[in-house]
N, C-alpha and C positions, 0 to 999 in steps of 0.2 A: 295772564296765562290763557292762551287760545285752548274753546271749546273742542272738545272731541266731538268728534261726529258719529253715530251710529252706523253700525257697517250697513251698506246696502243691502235691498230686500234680495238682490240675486248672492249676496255672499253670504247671507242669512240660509239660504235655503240650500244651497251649494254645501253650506257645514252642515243643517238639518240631512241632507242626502248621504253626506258622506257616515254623518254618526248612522244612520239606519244601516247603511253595508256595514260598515264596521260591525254592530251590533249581530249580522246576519250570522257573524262566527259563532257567536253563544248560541245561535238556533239548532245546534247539532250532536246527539251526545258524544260522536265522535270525533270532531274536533275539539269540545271541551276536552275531551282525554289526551287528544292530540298537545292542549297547551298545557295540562297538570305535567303531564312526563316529562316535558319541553322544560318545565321550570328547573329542572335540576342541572341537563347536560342535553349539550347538542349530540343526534340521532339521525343516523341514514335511515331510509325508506323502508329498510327491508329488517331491520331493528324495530321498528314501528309497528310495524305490521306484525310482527312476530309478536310483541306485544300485548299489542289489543286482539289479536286475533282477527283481524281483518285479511282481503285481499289487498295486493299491493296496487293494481289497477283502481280499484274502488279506494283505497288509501290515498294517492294522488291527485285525486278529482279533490277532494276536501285540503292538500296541502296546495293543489295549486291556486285553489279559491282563498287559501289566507294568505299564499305571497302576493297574490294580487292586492288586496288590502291592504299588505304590508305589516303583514300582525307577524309572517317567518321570514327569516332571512335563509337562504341554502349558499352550499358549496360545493361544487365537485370536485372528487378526490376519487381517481383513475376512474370503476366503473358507477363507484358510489357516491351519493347527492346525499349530505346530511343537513339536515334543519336545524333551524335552532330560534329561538324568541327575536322578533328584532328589538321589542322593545320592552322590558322586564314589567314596567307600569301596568302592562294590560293582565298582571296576575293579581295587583288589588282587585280593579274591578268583577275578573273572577273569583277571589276571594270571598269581595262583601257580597256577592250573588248567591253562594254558597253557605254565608253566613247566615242570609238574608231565610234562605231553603231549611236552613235548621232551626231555625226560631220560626218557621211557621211549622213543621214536622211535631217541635216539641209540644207546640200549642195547643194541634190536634191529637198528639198522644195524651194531652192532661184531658183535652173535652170528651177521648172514650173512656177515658179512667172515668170522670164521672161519672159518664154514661152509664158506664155499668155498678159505679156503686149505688145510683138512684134504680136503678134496673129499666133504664128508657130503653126501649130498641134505638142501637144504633142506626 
């Protein structure tokens, strides 16, 4: 059985580069909202923003940075563009991120419960 070879140091870094953009979608709370709503049904622009209560200008700057990534896919239908997940996968890792946010929330709920049953200043 021939050896596999380990990918090159430039396909190594080329994936290291890509997972950091990718990752750059969680940097936003509203693009996270963006993918939570997304997970149900695909949504035009103007559905979105009515939503989250954003602008639709300011809405778009954040949907065009995740088609770029390729985390939405869009459609247009006559004057309306609606989004939708391209790839479902990327709501685990939003998920265990969220998961991840509530066991350390809970953790610090138990350490001021202590707190204040010892009566330390928080």
């Amino acid at each position: 059985m021939a050896e596999q070879k380990a990918p090159s140091r430039n396909i190594q870094q080329d994936l290291y580069r890509r997972h950091a953009d990718l990752c750059k979608v969680f940097s936003h709370a509203t693009r996270l909202q963006v993918l939570n709503i997304l997970r149900a049904q695909e949504m035009s622009v103007s559905d979105l923003a009515r939503e989250l209560v954003v602008g639709v200008g300011n809405l778009s700057q954040h949907l065009n940075m995740m088609k770029q990534r390729r985390v939405l896919e869009s459609r247009k239908e006559g004057n309306n563009i609606y989004y939708r997940l391209a790839n479902t996968k990327m709501l685990k890792a939003f998920d265990y991120i969220r998961e991840i946010l509530f066991e350390q929330m809970d953790r610090e709920s138990d350490l001021i419960r202590h707190m204040k049953r010892m009566k330390l200043p928080a």
